[in-house]
C-alpha positions as CSV (number, residue, x, y, z in Angstrom):
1,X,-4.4,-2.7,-15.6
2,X,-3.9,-6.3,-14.6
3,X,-3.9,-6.9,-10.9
4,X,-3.7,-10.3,-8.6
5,X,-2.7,-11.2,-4.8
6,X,0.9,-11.2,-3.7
7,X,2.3,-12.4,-0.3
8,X,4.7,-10.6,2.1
9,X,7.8,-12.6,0.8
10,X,6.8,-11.2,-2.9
11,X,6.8,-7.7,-1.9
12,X,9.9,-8.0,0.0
13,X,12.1,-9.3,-2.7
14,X,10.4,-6.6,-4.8
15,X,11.9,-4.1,-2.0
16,X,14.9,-5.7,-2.2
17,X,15.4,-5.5,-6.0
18,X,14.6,-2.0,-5.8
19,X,11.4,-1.9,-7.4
20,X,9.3,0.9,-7.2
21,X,6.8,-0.1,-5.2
22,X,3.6,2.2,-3.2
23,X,2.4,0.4,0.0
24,X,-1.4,1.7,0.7
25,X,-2.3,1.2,4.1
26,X,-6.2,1.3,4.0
27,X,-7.2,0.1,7.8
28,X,-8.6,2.6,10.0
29,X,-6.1,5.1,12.4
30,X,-6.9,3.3,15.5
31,X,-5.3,-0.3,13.7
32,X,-2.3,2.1,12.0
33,X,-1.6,3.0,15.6
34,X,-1.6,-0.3,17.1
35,X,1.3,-1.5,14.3
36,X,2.5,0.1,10.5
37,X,4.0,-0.7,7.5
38,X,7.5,1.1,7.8
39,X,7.1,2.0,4.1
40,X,3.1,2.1,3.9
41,X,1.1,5.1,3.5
42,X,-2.0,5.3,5.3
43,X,-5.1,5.9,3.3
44,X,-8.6,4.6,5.4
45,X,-10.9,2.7,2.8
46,X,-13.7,5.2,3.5
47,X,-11.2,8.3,2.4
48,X,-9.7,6.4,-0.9
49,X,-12.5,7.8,-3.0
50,X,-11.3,11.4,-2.0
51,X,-8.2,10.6,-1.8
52,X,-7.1,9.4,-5.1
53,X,-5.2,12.2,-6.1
54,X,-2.7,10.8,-3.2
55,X,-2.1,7.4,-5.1
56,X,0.2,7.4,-7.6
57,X,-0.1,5.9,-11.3
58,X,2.8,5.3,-12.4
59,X,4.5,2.4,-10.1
60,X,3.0,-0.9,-8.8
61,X,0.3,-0.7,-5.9
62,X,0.3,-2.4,-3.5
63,X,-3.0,-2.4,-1.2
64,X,-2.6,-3.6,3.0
65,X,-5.6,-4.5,5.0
């Protein structure tokens, strides 16, 4: 599966075209708390190795640190 880096501006025209797009969060609670992605689900790095079940296969990911 081919991946690369995109900036902010490319995933919000992605949004805005309707794209089906999964926003994973992986920072720690105490930095979710402090600001989040309005769209972004909140996985911490630690917990993404028992948490892949969580992450979905079928659309574009895109990871937030």
């Amino acid at each position: 599966m081919p991946y690369g880096e995109v900036d902010p501006a490319e995933v919000k025209a992605r949004l805005a075209h309707g794209e089906d797009v999964f926003l994973l969060d992986v920072r720690e609670p105490d930095e979710v708390e402090a600001w989040s992605y309005p769209i972004g689900v909140n996985i911490p790095l630690g917990q993404l190795g028992d948490r892949l079940d969580e992450v979905p296969r079928d659309v574009t990911i895109v990871v937030a640190c």
